[in-house]
Structure formats: C-alpha cells, structure tokens
KOLTIPA-278735 format. One record per residue: x, y, z of N, C-alpha, C in turn. Coordinates in Angstrom, 1 decimal, decimal comma, padded with zeros to 4 digits, always signed. Atoms other than C-alpha are relative to their C-alpha. Layout:
N
+--------+--------+--------+--------+--------+--------+--------+--------+--------+
:    n_u :    n_v :    n_w :   ca_u :   ca_v :   ca_w :    c_u :    c_v :    c_w :
+--------+--------+--------+--------+--------+--------+--------+--------+--------+
:      X :      Y :      Z :      X :      Y :      Z :      X :      Y :      Z :
...
+--------+--------+--------+--------+--------+--------+--------+--------+--------+
END
This chain:
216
+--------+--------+--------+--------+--------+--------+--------+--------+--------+
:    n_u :    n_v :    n_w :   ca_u :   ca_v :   ca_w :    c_u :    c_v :    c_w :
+--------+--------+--------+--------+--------+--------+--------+--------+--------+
: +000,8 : -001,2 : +000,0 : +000,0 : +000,0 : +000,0 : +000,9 : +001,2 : +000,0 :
: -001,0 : -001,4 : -000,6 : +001,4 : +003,5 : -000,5 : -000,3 : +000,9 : +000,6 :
: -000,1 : -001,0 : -001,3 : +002,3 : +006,0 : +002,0 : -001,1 : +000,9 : +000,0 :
: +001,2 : -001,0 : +000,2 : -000,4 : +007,9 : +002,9 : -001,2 : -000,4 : -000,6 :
: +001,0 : +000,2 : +000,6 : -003,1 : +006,3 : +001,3 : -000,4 : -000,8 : +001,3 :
: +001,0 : +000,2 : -000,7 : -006,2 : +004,9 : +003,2 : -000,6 : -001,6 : -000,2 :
: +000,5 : +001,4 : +000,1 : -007,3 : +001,4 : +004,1 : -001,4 : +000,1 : -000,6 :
: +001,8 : -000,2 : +000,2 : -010,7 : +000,4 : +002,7 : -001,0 : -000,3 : +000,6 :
: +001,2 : -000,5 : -000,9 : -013,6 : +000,9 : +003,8 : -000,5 : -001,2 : +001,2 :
: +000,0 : +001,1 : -001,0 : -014,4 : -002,7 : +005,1 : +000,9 : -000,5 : +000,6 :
: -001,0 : +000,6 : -001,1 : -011,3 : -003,2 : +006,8 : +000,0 : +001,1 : +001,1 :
: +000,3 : -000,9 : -001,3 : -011,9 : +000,3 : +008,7 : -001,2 : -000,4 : +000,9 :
: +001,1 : +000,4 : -000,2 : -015,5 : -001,1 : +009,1 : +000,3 : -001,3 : +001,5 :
: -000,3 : +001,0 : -001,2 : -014,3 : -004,3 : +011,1 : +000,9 : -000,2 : +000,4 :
: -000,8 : -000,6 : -000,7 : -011,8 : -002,8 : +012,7 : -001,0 : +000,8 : +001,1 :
: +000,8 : -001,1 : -000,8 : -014,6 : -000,5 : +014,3 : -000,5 : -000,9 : +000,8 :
: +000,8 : +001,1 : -000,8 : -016,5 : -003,6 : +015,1 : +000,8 : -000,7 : +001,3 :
: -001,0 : +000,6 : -000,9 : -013,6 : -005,0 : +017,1 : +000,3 : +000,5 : +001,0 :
: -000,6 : -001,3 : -001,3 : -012,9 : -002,0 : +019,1 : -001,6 : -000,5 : +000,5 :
: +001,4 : -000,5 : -000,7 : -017,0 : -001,8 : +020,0 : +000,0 : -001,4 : +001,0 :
: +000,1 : +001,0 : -001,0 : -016,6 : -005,7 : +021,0 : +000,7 : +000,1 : +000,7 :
: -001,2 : +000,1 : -000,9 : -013,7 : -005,4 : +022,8 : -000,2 : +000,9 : +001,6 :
: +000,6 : -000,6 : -001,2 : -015,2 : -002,7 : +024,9 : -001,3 : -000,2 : +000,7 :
: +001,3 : +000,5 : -000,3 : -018,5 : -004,3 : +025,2 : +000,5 : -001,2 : +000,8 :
: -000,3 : +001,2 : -000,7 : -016,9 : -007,2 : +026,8 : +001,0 : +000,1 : +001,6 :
: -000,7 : -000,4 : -001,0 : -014,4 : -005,2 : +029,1 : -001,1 : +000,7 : +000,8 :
: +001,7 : -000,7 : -000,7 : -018,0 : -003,2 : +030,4 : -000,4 : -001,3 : +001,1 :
: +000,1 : +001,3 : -000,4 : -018,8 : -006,9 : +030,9 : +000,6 : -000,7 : +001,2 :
: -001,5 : +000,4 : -000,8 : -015,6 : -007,6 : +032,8 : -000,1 : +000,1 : +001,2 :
: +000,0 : -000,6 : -000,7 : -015,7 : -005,3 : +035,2 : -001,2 : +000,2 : +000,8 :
: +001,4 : +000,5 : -000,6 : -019,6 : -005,4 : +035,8 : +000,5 : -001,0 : +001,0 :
: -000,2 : +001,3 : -000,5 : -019,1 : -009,1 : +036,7 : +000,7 : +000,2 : +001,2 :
: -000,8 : +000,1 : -000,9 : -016,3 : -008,4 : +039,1 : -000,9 : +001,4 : +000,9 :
: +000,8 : -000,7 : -001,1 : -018,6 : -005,6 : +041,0 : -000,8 : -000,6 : +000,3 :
: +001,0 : +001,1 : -000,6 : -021,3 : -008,0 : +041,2 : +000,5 : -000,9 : +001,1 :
: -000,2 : +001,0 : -001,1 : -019,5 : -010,5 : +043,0 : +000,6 : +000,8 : +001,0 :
: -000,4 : -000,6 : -001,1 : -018,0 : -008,1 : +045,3 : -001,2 : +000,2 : +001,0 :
: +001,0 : -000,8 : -000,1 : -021,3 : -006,5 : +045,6 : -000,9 : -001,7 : +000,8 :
: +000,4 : +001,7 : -000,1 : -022,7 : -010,5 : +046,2 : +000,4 : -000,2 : +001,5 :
: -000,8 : +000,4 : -001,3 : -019,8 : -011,1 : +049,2 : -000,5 : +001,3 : +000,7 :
: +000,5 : -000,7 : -001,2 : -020,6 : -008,2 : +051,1 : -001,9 : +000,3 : +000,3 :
: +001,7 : +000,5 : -000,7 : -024,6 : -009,1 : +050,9 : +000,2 : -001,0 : +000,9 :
: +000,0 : +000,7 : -000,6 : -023,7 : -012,4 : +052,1 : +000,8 : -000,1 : +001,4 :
: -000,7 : -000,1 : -001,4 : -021,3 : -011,6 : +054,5 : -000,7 : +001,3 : +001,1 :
: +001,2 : -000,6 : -000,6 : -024,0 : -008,9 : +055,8 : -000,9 : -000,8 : +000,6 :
: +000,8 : +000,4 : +000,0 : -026,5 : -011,0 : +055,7 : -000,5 : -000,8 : +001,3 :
: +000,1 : +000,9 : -001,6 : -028,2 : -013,0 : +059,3 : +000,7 : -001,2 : +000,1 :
: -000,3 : +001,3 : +000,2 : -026,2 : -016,1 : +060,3 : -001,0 : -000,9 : -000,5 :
: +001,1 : +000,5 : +000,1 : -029,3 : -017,7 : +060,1 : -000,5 : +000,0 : -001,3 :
: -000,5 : +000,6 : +001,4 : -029,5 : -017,2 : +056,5 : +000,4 : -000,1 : -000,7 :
: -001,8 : +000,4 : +000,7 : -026,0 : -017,8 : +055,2 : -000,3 : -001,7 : +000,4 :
: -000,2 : +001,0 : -000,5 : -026,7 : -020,7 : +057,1 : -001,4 : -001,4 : -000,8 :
: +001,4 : +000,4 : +001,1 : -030,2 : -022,1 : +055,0 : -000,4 : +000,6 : -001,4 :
: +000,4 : -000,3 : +001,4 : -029,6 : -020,5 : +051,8 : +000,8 : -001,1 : -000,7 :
: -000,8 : +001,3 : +000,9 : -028,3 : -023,1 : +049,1 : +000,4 : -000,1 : -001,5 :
: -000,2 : +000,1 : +001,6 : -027,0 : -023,2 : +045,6 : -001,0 : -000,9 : -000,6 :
: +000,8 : +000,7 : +000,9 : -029,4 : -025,0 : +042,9 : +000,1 : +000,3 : -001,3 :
: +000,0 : +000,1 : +001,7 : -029,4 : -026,0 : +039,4 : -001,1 : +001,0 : -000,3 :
: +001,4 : -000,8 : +000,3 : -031,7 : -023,5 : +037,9 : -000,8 : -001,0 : -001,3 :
: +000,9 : +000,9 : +000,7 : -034,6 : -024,9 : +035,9 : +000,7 : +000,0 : -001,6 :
: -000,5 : +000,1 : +001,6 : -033,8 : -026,4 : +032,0 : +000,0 : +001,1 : -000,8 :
: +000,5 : -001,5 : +001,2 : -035,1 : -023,1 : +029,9 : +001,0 : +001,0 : +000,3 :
: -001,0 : -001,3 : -000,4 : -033,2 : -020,9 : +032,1 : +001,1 : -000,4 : -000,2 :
: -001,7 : +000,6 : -000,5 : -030,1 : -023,2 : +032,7 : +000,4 : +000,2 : -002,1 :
: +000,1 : +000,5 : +001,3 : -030,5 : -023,3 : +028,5 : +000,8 : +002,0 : -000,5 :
: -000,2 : -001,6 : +000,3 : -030,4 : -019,0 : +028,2 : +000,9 : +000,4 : +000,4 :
: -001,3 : -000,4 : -000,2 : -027,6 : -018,8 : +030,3 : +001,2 : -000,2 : -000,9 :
: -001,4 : +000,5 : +000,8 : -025,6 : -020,7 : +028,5 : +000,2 : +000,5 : -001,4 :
: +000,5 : -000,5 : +001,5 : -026,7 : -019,5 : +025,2 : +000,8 : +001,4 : +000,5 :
: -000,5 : -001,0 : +000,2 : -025,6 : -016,3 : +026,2 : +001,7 : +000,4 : +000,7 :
: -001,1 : -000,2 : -000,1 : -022,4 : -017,1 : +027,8 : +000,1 : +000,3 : +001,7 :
: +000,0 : -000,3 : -001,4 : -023,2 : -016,6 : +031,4 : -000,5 : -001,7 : +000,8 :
: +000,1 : +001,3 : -001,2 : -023,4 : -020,5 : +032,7 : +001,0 : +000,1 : +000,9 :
: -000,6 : -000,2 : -000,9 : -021,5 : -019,5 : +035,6 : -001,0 : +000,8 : +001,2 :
: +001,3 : -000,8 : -001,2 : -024,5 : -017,2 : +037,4 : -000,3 : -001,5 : +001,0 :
: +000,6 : +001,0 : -001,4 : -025,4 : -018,9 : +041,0 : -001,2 : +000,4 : -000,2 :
: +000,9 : +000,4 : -000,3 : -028,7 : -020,1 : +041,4 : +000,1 : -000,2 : +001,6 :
: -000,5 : +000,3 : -001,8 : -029,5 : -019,5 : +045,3 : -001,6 : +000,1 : +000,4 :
: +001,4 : +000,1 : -000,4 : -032,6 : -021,0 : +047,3 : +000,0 : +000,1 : +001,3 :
: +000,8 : -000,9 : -001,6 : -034,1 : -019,4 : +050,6 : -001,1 : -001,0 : +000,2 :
: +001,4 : +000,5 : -000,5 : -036,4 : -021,8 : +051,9 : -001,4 : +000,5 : +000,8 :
: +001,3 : -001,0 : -000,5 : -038,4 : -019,3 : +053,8 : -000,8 : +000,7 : -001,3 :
: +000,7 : -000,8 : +001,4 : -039,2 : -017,9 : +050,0 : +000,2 : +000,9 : -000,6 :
: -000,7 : -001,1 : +000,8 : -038,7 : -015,2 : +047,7 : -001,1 : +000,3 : -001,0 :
: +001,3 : +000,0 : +001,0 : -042,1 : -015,0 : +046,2 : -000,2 : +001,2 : -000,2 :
: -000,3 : -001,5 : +000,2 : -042,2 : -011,2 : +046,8 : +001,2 : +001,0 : -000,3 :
: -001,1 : -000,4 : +000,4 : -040,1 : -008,7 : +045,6 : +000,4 : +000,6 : +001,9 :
: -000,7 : +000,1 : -001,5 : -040,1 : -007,9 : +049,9 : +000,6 : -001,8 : +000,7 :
: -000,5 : +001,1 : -000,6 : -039,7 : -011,7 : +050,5 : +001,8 : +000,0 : -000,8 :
: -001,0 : +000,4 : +001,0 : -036,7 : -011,8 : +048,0 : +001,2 : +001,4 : +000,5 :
: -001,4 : -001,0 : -000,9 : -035,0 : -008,4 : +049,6 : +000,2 : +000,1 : +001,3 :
: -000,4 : +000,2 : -001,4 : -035,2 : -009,7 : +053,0 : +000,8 : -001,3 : +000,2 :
: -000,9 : +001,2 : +000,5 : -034,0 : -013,1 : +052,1 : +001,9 : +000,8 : -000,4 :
: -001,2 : -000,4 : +000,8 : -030,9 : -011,6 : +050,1 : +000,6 : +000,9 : +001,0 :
: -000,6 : -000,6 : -001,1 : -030,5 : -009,1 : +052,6 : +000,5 : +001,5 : -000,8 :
: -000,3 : -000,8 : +001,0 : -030,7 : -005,9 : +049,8 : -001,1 : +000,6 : +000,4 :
: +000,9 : -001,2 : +000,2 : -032,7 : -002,9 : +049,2 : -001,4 : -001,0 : -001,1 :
: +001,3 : +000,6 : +001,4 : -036,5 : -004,0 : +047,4 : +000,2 : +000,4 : -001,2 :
: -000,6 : -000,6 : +001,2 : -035,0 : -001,5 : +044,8 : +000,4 : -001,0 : -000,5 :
: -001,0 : +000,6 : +000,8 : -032,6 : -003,9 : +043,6 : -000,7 : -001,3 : -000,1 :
: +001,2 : +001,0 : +000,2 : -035,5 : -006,8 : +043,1 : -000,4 : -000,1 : -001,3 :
: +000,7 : -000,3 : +001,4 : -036,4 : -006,7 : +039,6 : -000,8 : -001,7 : -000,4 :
: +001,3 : +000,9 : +000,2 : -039,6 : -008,4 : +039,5 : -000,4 : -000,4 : -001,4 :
: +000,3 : +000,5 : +001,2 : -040,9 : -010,1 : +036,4 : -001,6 : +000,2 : +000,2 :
: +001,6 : -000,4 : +000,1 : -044,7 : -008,8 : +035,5 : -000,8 : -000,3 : -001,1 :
: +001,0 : +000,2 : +000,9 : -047,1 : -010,3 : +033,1 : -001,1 : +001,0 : -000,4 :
: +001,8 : -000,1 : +000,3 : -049,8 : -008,4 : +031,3 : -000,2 : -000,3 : -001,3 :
: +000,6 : +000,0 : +001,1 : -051,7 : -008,6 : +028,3 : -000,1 : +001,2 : -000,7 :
: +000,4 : -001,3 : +001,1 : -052,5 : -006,1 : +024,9 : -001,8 : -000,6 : +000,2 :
: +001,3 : +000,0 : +000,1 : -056,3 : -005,9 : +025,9 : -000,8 : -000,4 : -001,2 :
: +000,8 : +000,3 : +001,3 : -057,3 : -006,1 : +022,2 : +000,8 : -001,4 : -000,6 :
: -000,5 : +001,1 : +001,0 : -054,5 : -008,7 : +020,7 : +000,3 : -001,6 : +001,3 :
: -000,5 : +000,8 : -000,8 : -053,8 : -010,6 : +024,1 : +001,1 : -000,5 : +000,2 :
: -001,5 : +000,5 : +000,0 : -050,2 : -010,9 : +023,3 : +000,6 : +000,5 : +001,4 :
: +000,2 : -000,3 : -001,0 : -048,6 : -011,1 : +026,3 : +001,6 : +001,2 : +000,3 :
: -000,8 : -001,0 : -000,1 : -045,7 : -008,1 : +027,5 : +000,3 : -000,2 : +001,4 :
: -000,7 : +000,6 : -001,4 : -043,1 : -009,1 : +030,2 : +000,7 : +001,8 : +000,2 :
: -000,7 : -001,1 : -000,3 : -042,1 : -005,5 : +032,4 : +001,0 : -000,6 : +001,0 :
: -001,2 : -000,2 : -001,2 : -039,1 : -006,0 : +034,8 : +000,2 : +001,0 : +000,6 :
: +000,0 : -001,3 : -001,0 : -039,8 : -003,6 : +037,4 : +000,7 : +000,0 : +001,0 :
: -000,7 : +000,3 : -001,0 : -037,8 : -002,7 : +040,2 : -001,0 : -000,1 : +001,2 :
: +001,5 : +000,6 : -001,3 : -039,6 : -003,8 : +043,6 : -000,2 : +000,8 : +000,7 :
: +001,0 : -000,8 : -000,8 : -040,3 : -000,9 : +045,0 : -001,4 : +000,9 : -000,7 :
: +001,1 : -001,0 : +000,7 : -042,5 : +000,9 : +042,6 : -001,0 : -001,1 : -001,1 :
: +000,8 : +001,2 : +000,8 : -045,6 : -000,3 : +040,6 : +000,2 : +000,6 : -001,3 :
: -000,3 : -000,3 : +001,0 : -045,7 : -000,4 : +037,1 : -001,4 : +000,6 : -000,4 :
: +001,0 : -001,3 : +000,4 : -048,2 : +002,9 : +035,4 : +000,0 : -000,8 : -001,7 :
: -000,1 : +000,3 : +001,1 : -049,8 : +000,9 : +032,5 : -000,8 : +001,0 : -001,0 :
: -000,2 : -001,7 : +000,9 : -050,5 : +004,3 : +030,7 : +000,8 : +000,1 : -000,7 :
: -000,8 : -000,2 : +000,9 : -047,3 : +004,4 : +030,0 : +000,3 : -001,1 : -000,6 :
: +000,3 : +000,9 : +000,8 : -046,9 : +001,0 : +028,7 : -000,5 : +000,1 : -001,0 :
: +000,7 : -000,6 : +001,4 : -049,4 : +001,7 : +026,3 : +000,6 : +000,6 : -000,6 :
: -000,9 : -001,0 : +000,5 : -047,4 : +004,6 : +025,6 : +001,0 : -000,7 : -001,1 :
: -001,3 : +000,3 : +000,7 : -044,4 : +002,7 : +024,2 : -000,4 : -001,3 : -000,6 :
: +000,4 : +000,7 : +000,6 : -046,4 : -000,5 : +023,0 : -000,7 : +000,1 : -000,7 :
: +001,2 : -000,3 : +000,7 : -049,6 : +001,2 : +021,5 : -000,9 : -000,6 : +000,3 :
: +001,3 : +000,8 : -000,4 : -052,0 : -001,0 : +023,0 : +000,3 : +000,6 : +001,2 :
: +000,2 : +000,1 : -001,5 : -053,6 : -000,6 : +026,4 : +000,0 : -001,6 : +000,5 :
: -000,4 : +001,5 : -000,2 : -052,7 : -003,8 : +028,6 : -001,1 : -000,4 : +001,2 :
: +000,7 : +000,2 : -001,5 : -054,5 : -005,4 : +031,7 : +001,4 : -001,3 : +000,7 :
: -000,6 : +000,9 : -001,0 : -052,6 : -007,9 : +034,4 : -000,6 : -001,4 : -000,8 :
: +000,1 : +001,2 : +000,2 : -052,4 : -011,4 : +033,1 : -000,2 : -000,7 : +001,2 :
: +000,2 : +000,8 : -001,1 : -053,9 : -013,9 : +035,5 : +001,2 : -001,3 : +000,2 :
: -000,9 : +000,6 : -000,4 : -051,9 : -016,9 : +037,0 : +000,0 : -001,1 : -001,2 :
: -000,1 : +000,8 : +001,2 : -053,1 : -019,4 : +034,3 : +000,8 : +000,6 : -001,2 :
: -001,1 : -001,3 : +001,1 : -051,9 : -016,8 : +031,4 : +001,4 : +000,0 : +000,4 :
: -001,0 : -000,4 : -000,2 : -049,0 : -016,2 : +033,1 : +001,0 : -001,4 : -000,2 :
: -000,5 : +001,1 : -000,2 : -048,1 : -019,9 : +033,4 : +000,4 : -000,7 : -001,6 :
: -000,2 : +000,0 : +000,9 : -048,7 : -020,4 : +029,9 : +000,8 : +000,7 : -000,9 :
: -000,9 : -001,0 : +001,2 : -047,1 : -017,5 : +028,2 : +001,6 : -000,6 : +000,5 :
: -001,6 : +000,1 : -000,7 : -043,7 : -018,3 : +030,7 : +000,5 : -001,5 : +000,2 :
: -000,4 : +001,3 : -000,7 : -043,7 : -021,9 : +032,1 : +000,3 : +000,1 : +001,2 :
: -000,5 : -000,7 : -001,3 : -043,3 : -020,2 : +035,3 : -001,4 : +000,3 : +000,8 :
: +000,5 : -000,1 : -000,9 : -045,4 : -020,2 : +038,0 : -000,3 : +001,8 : +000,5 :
: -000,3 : -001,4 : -001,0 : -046,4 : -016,1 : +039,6 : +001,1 : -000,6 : +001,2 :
: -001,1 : +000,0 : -001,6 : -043,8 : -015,5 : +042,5 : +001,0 : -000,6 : -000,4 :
: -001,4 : +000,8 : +000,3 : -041,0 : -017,6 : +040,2 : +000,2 : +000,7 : -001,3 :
: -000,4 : +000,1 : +001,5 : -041,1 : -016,2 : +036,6 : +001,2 : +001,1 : -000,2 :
: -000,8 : -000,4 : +000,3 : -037,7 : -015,4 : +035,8 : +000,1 : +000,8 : -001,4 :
: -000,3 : -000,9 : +000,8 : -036,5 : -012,5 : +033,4 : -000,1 : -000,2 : -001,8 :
: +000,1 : +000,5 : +001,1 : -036,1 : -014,6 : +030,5 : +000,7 : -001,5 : +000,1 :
: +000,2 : +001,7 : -000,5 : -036,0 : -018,7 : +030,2 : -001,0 : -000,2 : -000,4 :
: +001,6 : +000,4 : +000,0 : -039,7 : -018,9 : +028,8 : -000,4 : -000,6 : -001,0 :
: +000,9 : +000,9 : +001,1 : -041,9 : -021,1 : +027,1 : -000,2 : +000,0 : -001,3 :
: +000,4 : -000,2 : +001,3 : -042,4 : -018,8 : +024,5 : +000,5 : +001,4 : +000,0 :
: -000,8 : -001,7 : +000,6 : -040,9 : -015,3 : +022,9 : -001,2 : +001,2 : +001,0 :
: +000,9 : -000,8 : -000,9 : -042,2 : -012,5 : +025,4 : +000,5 : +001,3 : -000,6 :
: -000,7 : -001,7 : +000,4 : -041,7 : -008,7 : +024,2 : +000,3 : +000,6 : +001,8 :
: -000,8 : -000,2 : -001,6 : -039,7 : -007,1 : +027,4 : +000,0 : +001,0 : -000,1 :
: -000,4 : -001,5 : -000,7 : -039,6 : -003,8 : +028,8 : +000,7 : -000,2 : +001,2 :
: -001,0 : +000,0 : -001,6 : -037,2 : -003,0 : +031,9 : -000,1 : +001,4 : +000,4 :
: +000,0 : -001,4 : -000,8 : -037,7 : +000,1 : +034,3 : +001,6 : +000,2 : -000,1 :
: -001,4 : -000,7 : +000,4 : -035,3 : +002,3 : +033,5 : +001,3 : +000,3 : +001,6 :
: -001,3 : -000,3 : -001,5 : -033,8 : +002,8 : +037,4 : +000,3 : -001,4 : +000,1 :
: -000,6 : +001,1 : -000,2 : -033,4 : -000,9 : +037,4 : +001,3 : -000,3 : -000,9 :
: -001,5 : -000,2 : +000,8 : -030,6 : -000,3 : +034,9 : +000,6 : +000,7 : +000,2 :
: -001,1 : -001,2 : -000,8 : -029,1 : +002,4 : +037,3 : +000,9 : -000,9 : +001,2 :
: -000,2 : +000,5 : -001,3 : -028,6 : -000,6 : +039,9 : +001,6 : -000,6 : -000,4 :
: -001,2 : +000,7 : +000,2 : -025,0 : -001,8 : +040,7 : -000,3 : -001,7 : -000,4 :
: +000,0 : +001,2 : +000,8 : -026,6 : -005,5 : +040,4 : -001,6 : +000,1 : +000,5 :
: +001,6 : +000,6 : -000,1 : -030,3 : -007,2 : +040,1 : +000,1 : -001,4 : +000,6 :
: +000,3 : +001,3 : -000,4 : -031,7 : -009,5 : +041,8 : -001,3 : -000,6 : -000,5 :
: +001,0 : +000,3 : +000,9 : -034,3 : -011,7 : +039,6 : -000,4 : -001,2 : +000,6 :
: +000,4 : +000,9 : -000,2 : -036,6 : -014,6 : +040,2 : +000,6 : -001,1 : -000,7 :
: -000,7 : +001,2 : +000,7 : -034,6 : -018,1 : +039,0 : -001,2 : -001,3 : -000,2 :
: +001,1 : +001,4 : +000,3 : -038,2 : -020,3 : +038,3 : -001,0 : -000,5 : +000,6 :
: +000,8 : +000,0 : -001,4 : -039,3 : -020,6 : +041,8 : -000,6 : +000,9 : +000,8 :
: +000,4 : -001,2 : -001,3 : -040,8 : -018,8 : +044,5 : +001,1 : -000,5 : +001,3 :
: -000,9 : +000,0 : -000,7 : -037,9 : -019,7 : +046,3 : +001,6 : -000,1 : +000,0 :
: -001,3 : +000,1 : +000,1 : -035,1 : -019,1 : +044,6 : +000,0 : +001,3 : -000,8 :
: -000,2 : -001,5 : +000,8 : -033,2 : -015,7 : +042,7 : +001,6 : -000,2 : -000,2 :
: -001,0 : -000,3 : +000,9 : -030,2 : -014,6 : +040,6 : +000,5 : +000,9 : +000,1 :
: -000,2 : -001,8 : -000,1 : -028,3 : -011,5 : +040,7 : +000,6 : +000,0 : -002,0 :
: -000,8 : -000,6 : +001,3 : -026,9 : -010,1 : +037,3 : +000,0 : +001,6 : -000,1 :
: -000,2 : -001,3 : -000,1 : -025,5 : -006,9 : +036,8 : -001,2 : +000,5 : -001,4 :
: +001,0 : -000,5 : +001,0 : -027,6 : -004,5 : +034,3 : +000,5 : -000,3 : -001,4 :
: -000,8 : +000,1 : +001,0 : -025,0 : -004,8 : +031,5 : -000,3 : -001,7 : -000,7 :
: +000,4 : +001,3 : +000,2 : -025,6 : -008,9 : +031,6 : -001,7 : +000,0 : -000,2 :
: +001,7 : +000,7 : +000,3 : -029,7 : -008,9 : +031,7 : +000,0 : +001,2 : -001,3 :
: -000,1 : -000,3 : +001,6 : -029,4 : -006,3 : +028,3 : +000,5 : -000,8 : -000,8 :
: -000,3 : +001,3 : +000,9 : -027,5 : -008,8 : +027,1 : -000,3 : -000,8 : -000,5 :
: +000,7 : +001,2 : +000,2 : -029,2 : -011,8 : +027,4 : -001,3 : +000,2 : -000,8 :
: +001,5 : -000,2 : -000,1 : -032,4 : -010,2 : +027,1 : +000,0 : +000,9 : -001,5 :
: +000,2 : -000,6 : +001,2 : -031,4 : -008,4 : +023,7 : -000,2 : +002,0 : +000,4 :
: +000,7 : -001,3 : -000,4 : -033,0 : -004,8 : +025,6 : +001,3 : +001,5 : -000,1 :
: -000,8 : -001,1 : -000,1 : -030,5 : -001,3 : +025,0 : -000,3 : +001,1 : +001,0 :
: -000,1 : -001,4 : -000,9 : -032,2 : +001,0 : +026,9 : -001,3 : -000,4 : +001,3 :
: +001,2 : -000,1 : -000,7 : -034,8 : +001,0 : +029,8 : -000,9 : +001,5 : -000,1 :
: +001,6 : -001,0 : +000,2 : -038,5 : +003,1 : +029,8 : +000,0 : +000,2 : +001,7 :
: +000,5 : -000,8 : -001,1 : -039,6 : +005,6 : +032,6 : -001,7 : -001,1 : +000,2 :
: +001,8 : +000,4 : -000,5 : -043,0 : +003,1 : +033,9 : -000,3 : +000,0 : +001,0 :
: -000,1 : -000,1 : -000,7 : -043,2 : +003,7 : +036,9 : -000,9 : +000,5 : +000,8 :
: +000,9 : -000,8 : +000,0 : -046,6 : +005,2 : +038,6 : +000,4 : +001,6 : +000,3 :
: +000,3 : -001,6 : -000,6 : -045,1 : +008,3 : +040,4 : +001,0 : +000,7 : -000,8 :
: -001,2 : -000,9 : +000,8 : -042,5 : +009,3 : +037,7 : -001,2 : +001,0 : -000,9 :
: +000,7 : -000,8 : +000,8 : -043,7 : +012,0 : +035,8 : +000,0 : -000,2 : -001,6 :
+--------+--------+--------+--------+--------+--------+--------+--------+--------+
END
C-alpha cells in the first residue's frame, strides 16, 4: 500500500466492530467483578441464620439453557427456603434494598392478548399508561393461568427470560441504574443476581423506559 493512502472501507468497518466488541466485553468484565464483590458483602451482611439455609441449585432447564446461550453458565442459582415470592420476600432473604428486586410482570395487549413481560424494580408499581405509551396498545394484568402459559413459570418464580415462549420485554429504566439485580430463578424460592450490563444482554434490551406510577 502507499504512504499515505487509506485502508478500505471494510477493513476500517471491522476494525470499528472490534474496538465496540472489545469494549462491550471489558463493560462486561468489570460489571461481573462488581457483582461479585457486591454479592460477598450481601452475604457476608446477611443474618447467620440465612448464610446458614440459603443453598445453591441448578436452575430450571429453559433458564439453565439461556444462560448458556448467552455465555453466562457461571451465574449462581440460590434457594431461601423461607421464600422469595415477593419482591419484599426476595429483599429480606438476600439481605438488599426491594429496589434492587427486579420483579418479572405479566400483562396482556387488551385487544391482541399478546402477552408483555415488564421487569420492574420492587419498590415501585408499574403505570400501565405508560406502557401503552411505548407499545400502543392498552394492557391489563395477566392472570396466573396466562401467566403460566405464556412463561412456564409459576407467579412469584417467573424469571426475566428462560420462557416457554418469545415475550416482548420492557425494563424500568432505574433498574438499569442498579450496581446489580436481583431476579426470580423459576421458583418462589429461589433468585439470581446479574449486573444491568448482563440482563441487556441476554435479554437483547439497550435502553430502559420511565413506567413507573409516580415518575412524571
């Protein structure tokens, strides 16, 4: 090549791509290793009493299937036998803020019935106004049959993604401000943490939506 002249375009092109992976995976890196910090000093917080009856578990096939797929078969699977059905059972258990809870929410498109998975953080409810807003349909709360069907998941267990069947996903946008999430793993007695960087990942999602009832 001579001096001064300019590579072509498709080698500038995937050259760019390399840089964006490279730093999309060091984001990644670094996440992960705040999580687990973030992880040890829950558990080492946490009441003797339950460090002492919480337990690792296989998480269910669908889920155990998504992790892997996406490169995260290393996430702990951890079960509370007192329960984790609520987003307060699941931040007393863990021993965290209800903030950092990100609940899994079924409803329906009132007119098409398709169903729309929100991931809310656990202290606030989700304002299906705005939903509408960003789906164009108005929705209602899917019942427990519905719910079981669209996910394979039980209410009080349905994990973030792992489902039965393709769910369209929204995520509260403060739940992507959190240093890590804590998610339902299948059960009503068991949850997952993943930093924000990992559940966009998995879950395909770039940005989180304002749904929230008391946000403006």
């Amino acid at each position: 090549m001579a001096s001064g002249s300019r590579r072509p375009i498709g080698h500038r092109v995937a050259k760019a791509k390399v840089i964006a992976q490279n730093k999309f995976h060091g984001e990644m890196f670094w996440q992960e290793i705040g999580k687990k910090l973030f992880f040890l000093i829950i558990i080492h917080h946490s009441p003797q009493s339950s460090r002492q009856v919480m337990k690792k578990i296989a998480p269910p096939a669908r889920l155990a299937a998504a992790f892997e797929q996406a490169g995260l078969a290393d996430i702990d699977v951890l079960e509370f036998p007192d329960g984790t059905r609520s987003a307060a059972d699941a931040a007393r258990a863990v021993g965290c803020d209800i903030s950092d809870i990100g609940k899994s929410l079924i409803f329906q498109g009132k007119n098409t019935q398709t169903p729309v998975l929100i991931i809310m953080n656990g202290a606030d409810r989700v304002c299906e106004n705005k939903v509408e807003a960003v789906i164009g349909e108005a929705i209602g709360k899917a019942d427990a049959t519905q719910v079981k069907d669209h996910t394979g998941y039980a209410i009080g267990g349905v994990p973030p993604f792992g489902h039965a069947n393709a769910i369209r996903t929204l995520i509260d946008e403060k739940l992507l401000a959190k240093p890590a999430i804590w998610l339902a793993a299948g059960t009503p007695r068991s949850v997952f943490c993943l930093t924000p960087a990992q559940l966009c990942h998995i879950t395909g999602i770039t940005k989180g939506h304002i749904l929230d009832q008391n946000a403006p």
